[in-house]
C-alpha positions as CSV (number, residue, x, y, z in Angstrom):
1,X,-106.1,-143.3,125.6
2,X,-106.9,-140.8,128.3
3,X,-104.7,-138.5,130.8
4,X,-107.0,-136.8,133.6
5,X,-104.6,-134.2,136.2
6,X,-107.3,-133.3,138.4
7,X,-106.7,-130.3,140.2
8,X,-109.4,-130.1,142.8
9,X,-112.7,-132.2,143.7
10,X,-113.8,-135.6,142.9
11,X,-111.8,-138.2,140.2
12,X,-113.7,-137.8,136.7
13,X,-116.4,-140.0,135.8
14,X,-116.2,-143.4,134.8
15,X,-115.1,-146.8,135.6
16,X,-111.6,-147.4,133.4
17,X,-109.8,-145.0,135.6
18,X,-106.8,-146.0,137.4
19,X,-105.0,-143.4,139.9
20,X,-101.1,-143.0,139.1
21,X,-99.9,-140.6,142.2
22,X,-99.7,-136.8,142.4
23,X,-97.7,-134.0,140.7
24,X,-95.5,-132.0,142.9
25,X,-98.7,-129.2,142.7
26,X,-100.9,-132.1,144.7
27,X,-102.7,-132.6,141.6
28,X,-103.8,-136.3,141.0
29,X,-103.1,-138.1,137.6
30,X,-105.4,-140.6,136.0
31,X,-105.0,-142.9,133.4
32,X,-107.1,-144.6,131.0
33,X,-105.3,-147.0,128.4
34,X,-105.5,-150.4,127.4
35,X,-102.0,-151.5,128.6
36,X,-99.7,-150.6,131.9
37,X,-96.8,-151.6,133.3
38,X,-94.6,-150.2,136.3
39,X,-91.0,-151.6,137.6
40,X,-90.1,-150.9,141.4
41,X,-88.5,-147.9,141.2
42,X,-91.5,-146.2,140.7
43,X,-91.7,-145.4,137.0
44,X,-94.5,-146.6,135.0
45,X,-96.0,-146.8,131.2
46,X,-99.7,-146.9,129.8
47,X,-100.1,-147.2,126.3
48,X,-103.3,-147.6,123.4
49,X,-101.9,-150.3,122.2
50,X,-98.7,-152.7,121.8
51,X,-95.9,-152.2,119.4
52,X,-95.2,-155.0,116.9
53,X,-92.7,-156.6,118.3
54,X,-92.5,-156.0,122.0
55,X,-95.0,-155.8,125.2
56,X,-95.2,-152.7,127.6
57,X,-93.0,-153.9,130.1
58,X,-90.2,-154.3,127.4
59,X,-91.0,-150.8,126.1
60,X,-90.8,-149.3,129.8
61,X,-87.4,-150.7,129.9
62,X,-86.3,-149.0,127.0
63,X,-87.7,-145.7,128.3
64,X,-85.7,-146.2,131.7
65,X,-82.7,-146.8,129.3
66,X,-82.6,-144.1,126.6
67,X,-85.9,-142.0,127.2
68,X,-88.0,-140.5,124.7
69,X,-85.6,-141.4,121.8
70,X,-86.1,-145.1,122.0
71,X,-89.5,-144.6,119.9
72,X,-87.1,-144.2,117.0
73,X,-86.3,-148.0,117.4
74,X,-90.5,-149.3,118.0
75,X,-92.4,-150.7,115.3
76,X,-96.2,-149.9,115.2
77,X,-98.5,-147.4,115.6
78,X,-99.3,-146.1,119.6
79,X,-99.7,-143.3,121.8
80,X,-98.7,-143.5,125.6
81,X,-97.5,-141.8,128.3
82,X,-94.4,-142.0,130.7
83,X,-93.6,-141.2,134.3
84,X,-90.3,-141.1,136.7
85,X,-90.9,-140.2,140.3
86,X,-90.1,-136.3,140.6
87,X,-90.0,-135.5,137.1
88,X,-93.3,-135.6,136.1
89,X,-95.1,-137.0,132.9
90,X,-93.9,-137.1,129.0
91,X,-96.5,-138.2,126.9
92,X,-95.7,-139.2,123.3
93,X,-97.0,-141.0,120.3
94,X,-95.2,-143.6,117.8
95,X,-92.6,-142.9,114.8
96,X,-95.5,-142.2,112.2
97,X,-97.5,-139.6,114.6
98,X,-100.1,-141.5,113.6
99,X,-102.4,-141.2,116.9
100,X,-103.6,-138.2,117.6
101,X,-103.4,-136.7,120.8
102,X,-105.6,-133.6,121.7
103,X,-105.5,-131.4,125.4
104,X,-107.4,-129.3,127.2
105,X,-107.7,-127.4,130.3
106,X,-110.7,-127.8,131.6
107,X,-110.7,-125.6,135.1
108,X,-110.6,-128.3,137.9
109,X,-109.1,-130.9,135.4
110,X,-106.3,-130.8,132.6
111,X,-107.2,-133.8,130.0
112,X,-105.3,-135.3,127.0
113,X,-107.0,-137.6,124.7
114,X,-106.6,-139.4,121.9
115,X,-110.0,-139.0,120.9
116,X,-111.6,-135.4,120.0
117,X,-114.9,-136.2,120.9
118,X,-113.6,-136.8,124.7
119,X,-116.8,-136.2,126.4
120,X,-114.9,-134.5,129.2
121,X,-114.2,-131.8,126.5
122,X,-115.6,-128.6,125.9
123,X,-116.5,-127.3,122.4
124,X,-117.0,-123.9,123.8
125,X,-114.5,-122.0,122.0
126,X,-114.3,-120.1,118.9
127,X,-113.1,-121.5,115.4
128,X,-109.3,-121.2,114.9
129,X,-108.8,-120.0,111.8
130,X,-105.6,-122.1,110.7
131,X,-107.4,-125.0,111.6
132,X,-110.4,-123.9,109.7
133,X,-107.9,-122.9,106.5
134,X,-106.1,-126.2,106.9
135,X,-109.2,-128.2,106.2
136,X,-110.6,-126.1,103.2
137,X,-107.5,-125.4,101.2
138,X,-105.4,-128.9,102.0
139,X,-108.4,-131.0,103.4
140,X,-106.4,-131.9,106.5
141,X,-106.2,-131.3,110.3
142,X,-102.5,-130.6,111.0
143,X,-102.5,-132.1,114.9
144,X,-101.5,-129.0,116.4
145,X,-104.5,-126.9,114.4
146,X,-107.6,-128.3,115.3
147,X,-110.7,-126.7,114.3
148,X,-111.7,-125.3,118.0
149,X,-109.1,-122.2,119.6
150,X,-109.5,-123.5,123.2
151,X,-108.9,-127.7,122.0
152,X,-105.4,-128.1,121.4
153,X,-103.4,-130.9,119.6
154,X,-99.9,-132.7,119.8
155,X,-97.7,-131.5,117.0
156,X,-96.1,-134.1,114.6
157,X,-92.7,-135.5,116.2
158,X,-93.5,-133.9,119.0
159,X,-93.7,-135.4,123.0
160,X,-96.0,-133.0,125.6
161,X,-93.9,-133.0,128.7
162,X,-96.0,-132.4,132.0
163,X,-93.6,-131.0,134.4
164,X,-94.2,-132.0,138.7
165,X,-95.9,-128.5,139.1
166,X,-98.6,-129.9,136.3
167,X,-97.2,-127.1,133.4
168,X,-97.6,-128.6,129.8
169,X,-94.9,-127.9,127.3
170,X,-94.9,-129.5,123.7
171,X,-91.2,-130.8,122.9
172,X,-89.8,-131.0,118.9
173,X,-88.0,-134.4,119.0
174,X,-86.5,-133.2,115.4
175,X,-86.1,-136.4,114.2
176,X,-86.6,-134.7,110.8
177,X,-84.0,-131.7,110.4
178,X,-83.4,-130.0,107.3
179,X,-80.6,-132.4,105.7
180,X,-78.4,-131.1,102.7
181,X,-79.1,-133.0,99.8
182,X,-75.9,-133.9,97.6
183,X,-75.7,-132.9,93.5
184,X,-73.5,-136.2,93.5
185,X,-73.5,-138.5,96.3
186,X,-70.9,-140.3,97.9
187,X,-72.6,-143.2,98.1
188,X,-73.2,-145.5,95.3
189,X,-76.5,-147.6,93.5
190,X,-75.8,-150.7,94.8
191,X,-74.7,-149.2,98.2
192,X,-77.5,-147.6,99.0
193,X,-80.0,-150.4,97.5
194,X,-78.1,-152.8,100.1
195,X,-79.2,-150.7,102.9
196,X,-82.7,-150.4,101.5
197,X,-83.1,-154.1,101.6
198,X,-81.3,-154.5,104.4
199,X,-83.5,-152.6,106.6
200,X,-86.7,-153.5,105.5
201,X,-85.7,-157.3,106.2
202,X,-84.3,-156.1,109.8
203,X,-88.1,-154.8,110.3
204,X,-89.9,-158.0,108.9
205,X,-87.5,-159.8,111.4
206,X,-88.1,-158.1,114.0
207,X,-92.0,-158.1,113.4
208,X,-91.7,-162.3,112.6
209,X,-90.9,-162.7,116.5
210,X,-94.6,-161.9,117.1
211,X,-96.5,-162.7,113.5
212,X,-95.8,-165.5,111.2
213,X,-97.4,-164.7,108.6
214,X,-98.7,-160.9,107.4
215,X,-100.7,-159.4,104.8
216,X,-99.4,-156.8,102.4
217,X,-101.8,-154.1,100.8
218,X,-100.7,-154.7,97.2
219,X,-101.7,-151.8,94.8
220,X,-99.8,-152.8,91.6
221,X,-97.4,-149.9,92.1
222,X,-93.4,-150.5,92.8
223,X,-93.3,-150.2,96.5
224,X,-95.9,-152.6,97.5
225,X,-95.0,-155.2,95.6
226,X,-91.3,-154.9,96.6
227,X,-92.8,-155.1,100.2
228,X,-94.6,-158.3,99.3
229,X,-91.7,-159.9,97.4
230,X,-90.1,-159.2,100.4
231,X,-91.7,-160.6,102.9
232,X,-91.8,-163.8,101.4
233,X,-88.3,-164.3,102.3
234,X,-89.3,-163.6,106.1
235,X,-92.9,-164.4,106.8
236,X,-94.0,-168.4,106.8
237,X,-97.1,-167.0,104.6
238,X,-97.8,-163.9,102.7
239,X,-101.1,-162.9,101.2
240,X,-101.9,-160.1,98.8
241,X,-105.0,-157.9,99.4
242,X,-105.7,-156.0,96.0
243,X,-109.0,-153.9,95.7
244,X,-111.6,-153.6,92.8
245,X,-115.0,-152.4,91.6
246,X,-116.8,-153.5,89.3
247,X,-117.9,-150.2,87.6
248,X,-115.9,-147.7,86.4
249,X,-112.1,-148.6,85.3
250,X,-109.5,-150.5,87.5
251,X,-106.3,-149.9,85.6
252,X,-103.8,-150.7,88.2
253,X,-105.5,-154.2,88.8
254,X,-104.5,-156.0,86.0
255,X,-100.7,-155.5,86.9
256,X,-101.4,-156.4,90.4
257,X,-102.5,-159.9,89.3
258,X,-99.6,-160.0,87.2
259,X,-97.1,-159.0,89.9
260,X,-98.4,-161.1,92.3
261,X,-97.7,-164.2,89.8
262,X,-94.5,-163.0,89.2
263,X,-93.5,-164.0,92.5
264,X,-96.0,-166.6,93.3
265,X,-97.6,-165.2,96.2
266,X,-101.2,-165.6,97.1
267,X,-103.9,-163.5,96.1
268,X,-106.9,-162.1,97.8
269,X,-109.0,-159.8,95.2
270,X,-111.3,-157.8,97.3
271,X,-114.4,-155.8,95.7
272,X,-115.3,-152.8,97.4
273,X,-119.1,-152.1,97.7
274,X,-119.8,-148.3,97.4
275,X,-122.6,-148.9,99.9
276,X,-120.2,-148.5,102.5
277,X,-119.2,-144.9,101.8
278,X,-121.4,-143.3,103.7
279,X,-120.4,-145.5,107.0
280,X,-116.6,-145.3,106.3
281,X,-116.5,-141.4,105.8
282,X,-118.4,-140.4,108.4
283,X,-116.5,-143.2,110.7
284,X,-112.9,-142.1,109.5
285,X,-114.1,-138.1,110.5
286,X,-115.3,-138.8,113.5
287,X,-112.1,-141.0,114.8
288,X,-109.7,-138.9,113.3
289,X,-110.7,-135.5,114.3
290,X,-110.4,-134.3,110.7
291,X,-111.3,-134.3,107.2
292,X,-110.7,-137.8,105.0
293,X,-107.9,-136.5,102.7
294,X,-107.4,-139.6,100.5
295,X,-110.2,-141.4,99.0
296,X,-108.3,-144.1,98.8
297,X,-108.6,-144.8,102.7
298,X,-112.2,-145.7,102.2
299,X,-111.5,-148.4,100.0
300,X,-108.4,-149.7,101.9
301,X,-110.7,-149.5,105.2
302,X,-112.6,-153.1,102.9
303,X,-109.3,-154.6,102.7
304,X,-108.3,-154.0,106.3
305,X,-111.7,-155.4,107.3
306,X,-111.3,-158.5,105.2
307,X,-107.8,-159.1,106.4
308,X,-108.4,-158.9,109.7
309,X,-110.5,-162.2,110.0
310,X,-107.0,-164.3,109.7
311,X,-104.3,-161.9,109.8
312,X,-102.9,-159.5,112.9
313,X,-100.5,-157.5,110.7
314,X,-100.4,-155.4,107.2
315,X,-97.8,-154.2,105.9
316,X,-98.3,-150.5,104.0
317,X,-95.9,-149.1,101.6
318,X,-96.7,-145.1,102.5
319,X,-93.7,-143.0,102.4
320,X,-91.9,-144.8,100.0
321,X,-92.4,-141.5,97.5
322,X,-91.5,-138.5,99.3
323,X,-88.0,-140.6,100.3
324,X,-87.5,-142.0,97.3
325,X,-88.6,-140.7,94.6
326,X,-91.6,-138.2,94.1
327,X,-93.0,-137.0,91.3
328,X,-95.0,-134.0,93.2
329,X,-92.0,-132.5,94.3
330,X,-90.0,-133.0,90.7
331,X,-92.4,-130.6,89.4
332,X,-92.4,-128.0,92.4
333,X,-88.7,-127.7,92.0
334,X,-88.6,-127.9,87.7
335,X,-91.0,-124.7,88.3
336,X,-88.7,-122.7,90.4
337,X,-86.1,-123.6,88.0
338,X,-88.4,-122.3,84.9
339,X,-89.7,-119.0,87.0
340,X,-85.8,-118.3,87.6
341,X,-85.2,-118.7,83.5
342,X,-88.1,-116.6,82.8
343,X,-87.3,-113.7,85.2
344,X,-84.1,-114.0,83.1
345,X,-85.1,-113.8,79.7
346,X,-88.3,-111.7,80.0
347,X,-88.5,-108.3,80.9
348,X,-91.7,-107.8,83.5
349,X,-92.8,-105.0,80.7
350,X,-93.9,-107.5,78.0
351,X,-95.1,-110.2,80.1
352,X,-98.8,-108.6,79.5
353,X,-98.4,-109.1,75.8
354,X,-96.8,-112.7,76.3
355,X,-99.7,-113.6,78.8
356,X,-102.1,-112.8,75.7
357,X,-100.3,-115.7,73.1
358,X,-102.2,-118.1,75.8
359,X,-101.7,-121.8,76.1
360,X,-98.4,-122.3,77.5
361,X,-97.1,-119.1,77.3
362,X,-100.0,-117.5,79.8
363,X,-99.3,-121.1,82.2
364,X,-95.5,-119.6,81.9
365,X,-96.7,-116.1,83.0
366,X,-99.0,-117.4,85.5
367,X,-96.0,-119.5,87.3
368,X,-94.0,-116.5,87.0
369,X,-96.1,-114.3,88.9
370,X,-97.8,-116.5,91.7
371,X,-96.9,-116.3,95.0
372,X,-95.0,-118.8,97.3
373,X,-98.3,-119.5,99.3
374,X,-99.9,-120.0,95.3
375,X,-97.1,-122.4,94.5
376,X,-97.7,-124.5,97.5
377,X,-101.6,-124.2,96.6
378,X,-100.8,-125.7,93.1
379,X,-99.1,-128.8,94.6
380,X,-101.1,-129.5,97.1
381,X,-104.0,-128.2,98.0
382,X,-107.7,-129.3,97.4
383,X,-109.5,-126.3,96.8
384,X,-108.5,-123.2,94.5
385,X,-108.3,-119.3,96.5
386,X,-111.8,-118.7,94.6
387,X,-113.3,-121.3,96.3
388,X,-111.8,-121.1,99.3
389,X,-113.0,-117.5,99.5
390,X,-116.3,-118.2,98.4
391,X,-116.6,-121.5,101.2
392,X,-115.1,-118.6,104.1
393,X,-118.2,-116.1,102.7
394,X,-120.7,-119.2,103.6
395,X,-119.4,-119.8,106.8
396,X,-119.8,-116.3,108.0
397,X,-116.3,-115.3,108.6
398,X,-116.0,-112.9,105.1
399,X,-112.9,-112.5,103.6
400,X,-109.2,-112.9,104.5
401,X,-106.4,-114.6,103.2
402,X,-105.3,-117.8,104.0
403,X,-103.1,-118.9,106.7
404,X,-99.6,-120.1,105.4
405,X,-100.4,-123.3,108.0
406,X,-97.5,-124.7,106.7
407,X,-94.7,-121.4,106.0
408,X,-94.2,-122.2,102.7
409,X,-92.1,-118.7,102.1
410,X,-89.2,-117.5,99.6
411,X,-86.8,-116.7,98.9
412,X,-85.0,-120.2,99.2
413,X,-82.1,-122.2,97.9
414,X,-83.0,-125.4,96.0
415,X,-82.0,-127.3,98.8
416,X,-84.2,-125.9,101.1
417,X,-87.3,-126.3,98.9
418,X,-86.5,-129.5,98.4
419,X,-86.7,-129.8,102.7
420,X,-89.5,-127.7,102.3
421,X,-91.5,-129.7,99.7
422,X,-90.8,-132.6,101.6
423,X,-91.6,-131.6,105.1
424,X,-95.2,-130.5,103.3
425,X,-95.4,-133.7,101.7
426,X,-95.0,-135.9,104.8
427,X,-97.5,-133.5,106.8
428,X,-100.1,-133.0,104.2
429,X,-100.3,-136.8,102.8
430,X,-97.8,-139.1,104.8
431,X,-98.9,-138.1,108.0
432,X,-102.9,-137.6,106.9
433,X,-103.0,-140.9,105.0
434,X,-100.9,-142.7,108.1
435,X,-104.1,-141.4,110.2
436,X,-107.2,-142.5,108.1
437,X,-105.2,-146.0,107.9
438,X,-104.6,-145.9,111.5
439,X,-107.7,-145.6,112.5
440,X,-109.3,-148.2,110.4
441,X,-106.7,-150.4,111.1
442,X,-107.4,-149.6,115.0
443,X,-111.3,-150.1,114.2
444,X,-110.8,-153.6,112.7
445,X,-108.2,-155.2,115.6
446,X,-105.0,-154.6,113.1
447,X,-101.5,-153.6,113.4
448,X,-99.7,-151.9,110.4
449,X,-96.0,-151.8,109.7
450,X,-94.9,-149.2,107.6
451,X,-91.2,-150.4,106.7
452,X,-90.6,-146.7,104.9
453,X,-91.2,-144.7,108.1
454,X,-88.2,-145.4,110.6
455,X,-85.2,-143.1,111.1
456,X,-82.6,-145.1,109.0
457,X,-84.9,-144.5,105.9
458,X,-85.0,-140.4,106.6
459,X,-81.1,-140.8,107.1
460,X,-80.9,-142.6,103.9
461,X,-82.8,-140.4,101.7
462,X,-80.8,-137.6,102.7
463,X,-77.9,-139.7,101.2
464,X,-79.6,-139.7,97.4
465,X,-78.0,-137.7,94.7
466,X,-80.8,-136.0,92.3
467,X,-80.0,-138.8,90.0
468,X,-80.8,-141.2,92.8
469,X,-84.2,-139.9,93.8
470,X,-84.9,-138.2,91.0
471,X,-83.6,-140.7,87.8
472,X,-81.5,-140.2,84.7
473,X,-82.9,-136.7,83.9
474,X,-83.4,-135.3,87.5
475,X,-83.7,-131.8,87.3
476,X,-83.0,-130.6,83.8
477,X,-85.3,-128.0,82.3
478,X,-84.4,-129.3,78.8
479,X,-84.5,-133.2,79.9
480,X,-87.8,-132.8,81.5
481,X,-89.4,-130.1,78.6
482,X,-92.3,-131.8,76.7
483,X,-91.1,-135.3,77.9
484,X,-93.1,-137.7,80.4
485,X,-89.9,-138.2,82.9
486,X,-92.6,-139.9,85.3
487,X,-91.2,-143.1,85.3
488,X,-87.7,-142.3,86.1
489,X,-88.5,-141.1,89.8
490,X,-87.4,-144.1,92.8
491,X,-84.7,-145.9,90.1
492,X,-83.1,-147.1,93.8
493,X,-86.7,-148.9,94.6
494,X,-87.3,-149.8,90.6
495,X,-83.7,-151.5,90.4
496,X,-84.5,-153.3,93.7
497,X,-88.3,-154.2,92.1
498,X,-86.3,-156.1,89.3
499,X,-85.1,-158.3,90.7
500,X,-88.1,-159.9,91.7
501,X,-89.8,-159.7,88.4
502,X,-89.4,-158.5,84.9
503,X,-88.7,-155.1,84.0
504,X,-91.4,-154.4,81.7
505,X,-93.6,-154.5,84.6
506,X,-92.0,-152.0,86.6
507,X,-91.5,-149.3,84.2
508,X,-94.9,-149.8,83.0
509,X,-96.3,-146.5,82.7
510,X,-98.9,-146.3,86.4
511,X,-102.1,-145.3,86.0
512,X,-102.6,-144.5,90.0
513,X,-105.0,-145.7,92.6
514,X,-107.9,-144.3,91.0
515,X,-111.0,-144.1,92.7
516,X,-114.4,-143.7,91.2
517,X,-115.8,-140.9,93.9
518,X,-117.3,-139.2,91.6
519,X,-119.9,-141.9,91.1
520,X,-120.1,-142.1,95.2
521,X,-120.8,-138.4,95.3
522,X,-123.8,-139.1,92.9
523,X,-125.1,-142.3,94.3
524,X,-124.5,-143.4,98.1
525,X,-123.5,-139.9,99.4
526,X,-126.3,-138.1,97.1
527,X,-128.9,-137.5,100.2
528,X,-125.8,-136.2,102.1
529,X,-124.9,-134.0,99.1
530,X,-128.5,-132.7,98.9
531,X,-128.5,-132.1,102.6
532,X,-125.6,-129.1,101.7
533,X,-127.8,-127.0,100.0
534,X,-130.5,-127.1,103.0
535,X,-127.8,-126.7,105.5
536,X,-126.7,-123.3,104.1
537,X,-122.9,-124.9,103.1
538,X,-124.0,-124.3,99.4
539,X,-126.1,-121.7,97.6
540,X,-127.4,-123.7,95.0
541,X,-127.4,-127.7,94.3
542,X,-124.7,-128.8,91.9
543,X,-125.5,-131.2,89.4
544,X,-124.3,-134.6,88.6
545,X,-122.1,-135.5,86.7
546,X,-119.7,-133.7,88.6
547,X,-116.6,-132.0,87.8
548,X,-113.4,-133.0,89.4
549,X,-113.5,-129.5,90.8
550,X,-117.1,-130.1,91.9
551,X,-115.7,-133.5,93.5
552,X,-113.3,-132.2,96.0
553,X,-115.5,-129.3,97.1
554,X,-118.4,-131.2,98.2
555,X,-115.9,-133.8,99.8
556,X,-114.5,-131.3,102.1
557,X,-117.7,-130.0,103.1
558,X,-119.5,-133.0,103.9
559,X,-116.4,-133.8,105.9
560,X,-116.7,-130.4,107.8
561,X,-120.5,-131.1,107.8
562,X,-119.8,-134.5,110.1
563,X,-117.5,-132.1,112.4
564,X,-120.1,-129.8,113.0
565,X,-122.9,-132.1,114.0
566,X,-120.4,-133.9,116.0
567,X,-119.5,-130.8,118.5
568,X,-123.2,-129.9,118.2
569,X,-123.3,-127.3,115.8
570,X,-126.2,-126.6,113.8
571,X,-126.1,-125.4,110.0
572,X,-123.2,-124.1,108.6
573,X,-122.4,-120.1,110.1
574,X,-119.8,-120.6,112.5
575,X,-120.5,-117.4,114.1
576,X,-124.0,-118.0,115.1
577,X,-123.4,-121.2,116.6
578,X,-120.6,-120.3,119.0
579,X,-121.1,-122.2,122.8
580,X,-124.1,-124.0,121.6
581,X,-122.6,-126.9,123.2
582,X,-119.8,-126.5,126.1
């Protein structure tokens, strides 16, 4: 989708543009988007696509009726843009902020996008160093950090507002405030599991109205297959899409097949050729505006393909984790609590001496004396400070410290981390994986309904007890001390999971959705790999087989790498390749 306010001189070029009037500042608007719709009164919609279960006049309805906030209530994934005669232009993107929208001011012309590559852009500017920062340390764009100072993006839950006299102002829709977690909650198991339920069949309802049947993207983890079992009470026909490989291990594959019989619903096993890679990756980069995060979105790409020859909607378990039940931020918030019992017990004079017992005693130390930016590092980031220093050296920009892209700071209450830890984990995977799936989703003719993501699910999470999200031994130091307390997280979706099949399947221990990209670095992305050495992105090759260290590095820089040549950089120094193309 495209937004063009021309200023002064001719409309832009090309043939899909359609004038919608002036500003107030005579400046004309054009629009560029698949779908439109305008009522009498002068107010009109133009969208990238069609939510699940309504068309764009519907929408534009809803817009007249309750404004911005009705995109609580859509389904789908979408990016669009509103008008009202004097009040000028709001433009927004769906629940999941999984379009990205990018601006500019261009002189003449103003232009939004929701592709980076606009051709009416100018990659004139100089690198912004959060953006930059983002992509090395968390392999991630954050939508308001791209990697250009003078190419702007739309913040997550965010609108851009366009007032009559053609100003732009980015608008928080703080649909996700920081919501006070209770020790005990109000609310009990069964309460909250009914709501759960409840909600995800309002959604499949809602979705049936315009698909009769759906595919679900079953992993063999808890939340998808709750999805699927599910949906067979809504849908007239749900299929299963489980991938595989046939070298290397596929540990999660064997339960899929068996919770998929457990509930009798059809299977489609689909094997994922590694040939692909090198398409996928530098497909997913170049739609996205950003580094590929989650290997798993190249293989899921295969299955959307597949699906997409009979079905017009998958449904995606994301979110299901950092609402219900994560693991990542268990151990972020366990760590606090064991930093606050050492700073206790140890003086700061003989923590030298403890540090040189090693093992778990120097770990201790280590966690003691890292920094909050270091703590946020450990949880989530992709690259270690060492290498992120050493990749800043190679791009010509020297040394510095990282940017705190995403304020991770102390001192905080437990609460608040646990809104902190959260907020990073819906910006640095949620959002990042709801992009990559997006966009192949988009690429293959798909829709993808995520029943975790909606407002009522925020609302509810807020209402779980640390036994609730957390299980039996929630935060305890001495419950969670040498024991694997993995399986305990999401007991709410677990419970609900049981009822569909047997227990011993659920509480089976997970072995994750591992992919062999270790193997794709040293087979169908080897050329590519070799090509960072002669680019200047590495000093010297690195040799197969590759470390897992090793595995994200050259992953993020073969992501950058596809970036670069896109905006017409060439090699790797930043600095000497300023307004080579603008």
């Amino acid at each position: 989708m495209r937004i063009c306010i021309v200023k002064s001189g001719p409309r832009p070029d090309g043939e899909d543009w359609k004038p919608y009037g002036k500003l107030v500042s005579s400046a004309q608007v054009y629009v560029a988007a698949k779908y439109f719709a305008e009522l009498a009164d002068g107010r009109w919609i133009a969208l990238s696509q069609l939510p699940i279960d309504c068309d764009c006049e519907d929408l534009l309805k809803q817009f007249a009726a309750k404004g911005i906030q009705c995109i609580e209530d859509q389904l789908g994934n979408y990016c669009g843009v509103y008008s009202e005669p004097d009040r000028g232009l709001t433009v927004f993107r769906d629940v999941c902020s999984s379009s990205k929208l990018y601006y500019q001011d261009c002189g003449r012309y103003s232009l939004i996008s929701s592709n980076w590559r606009d051709p009416l852009f100018t990659y004139g500017g100089q690198v912004s160093k959060p953006g930059l920062d983002a992509c090395l340390l968390y392999r991630v764009q954050p939508c308001e950090h791209t990697l250009l100072t003078n190419l702007s993006g739309l913040a997550v839950d965010s609108c851009l507002c366009i007032c009559p006299e053609g100003k732009f102002q980015q608008r928080s829709l703080n649909r996700y405030q920081p919501l006070r977690r209770p020790h005990a909650s109000s609310y009990s198991d069964q309460q909250l599991k009914d709501e759960i339920k409840q909600n995800i069949l309002l959604q499949y309802q809602r979705a049936y109205t315009q698909h009769k049947e759906v595919a679900v993207l079953l992993s063999g983890g808890v939340d998808s297959f709750l999805l699927c079992a599910l949906a067979q009470q809504v849908f007239d026909r749900v299929l299963a899409y489980t991938p595989y490989w046939k070298e290397g291990s596929n540990p999660e594959l064997e339960r899929a097949k068996q919770l998929a019989a457990a509930i009798g619903v059809e299977q489609r096993l689909v094997e994922f050729d590694p040939v692909s890679v090198p398409e996928v990756l530098s497909r997913l980069v170049n739609t996205t505006g950003g580094a590929v995060r989650n290997f798993s979105s190249i293989v899921l790409d295969t299955c959307i393909q597949r699906l997409a020859s009979e079905h017009g909607l998958v449904v995606y378990g994301e979110y299901a984790d950092t609402l219900f039940g994560s693991n990542t931020i268990r151990r972020c918030l366990i760590d606090s609590r064991y930093t606050r019992i050492l700073n206790w017990l140890i003086p700061n004079a003989v923590t030298p001496l403890i540090r040189r017992i090693g093992g778990k005693f120097r770990v201790a130390m280590d966690l003691r004396e890292s920094s909050p930016l270091q703590k946020g590092l450990n949880l989530f980031a992709c690259s270690d400070y060492q290498g992120f220093s050493e990749l800043l050296q190679r791009l010509g920009l020297g040394h510095g410290e990282p940017t705190n892209v995403f304020a991770w700071s102390e001192p905080m209450d437990e609460q608040m981390q646990f809104y902190r830890c959260q907020e990073m984990a819906l910006s640095l995977d949620v959002y990042q994986h709801m992009v990559e799936i997006e966009s192949s989703a988009s690429h293959w003719g798909v829709k993808v309904l995520t029943p975790f993501s909606n407002q009522e699910m925020l609302q509810l999470s807020s209402k779980l007890s640390y036994v609730q999200y957390f299980g039996r031994s929630e935060l305890s130091v001495f419950k969670n001390f040498r024991r694997d307390t993995s399986l305990e997280v999401k007991p709410l979706l677990r419970e609900l999971a049981c009822e569909f099949c047997s227990p011993s399947l659920i509480y089976a221990r997970k072995y994750g959705f591992n992919v062999p990209f270790s193997r794709w670095l040293a087979e169908p992305l080897a050329e590519s790999v070799a090509k960072l050495v002669e680019q200047g992105w590495l000093s010297e090759r690195v040799s197969s087989p590759y470390s897992e260290h090793d595995c994200e590095r050259l992953w993020t820089l073969l992501c950058l790498n596809i970036q670069f040549q896109a905006m017409g950089w060439l090699g790797v120094n930043i600095e000497s390749n300023r307004d080579t193309k603008g």
